[in-house]
C-alpha positions in Angstrom: -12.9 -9.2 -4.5 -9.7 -8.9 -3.2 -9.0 -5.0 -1.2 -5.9 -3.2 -0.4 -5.1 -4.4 2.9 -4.6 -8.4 1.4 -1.5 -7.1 -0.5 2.0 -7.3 0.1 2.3 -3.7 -0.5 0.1 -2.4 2.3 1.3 -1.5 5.5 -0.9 0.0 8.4 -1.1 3.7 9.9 0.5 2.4 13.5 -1.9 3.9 16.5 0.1 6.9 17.2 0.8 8.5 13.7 -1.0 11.9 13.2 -2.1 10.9 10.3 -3.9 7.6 11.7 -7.0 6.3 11.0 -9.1 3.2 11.2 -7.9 0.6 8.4 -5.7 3.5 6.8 -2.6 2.4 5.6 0.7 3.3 3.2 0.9 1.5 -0.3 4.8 1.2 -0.8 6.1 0.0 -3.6 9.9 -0.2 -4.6 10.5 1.1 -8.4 14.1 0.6 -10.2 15.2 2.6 -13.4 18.6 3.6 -15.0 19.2 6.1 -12.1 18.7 3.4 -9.2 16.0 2.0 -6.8 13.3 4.2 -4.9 9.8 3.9 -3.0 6.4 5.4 -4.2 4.5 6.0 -1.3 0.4 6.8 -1.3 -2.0 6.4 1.0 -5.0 4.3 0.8 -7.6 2.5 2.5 -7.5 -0.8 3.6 -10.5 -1.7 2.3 -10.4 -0.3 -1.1 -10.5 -2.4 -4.1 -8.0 -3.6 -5.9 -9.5 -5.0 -9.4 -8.0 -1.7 -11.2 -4.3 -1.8 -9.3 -2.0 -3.0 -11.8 0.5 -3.2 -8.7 -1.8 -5.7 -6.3 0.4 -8.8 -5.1 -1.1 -11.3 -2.5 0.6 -11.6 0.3 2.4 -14.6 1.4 
């Protein structure tokens, strides 16, 4: 089963964040609607799974 941290939408907590934490990372997604393009942020685990994510992309 595939987990957070293979998608192209996962980037790591870098070392010296407050926030950091072992295999934490950022799911950031860009979104587009009438108004213009914008990021959804939330963080999540790198090794949660993704079988329910309707957003999971491999990465390349």
């Amino acid at each position: 089963m595939a987990s957070c941290a293979e998608c192209k939408s996962f980037f790591s907590v870098p070392e010296n964040a407050d926030d950091f934490a072992p295999g934490k990372g950022d799911c950031v997604r860009e979104v587009k609607d009438e108004k213009g393009k914008y990021w959804l942020s939330k963080p999540v685990m790198g090794d949660m799974e993704t079988s329910k994510c309707p957003f999971f992309a491999e990465k390349v």
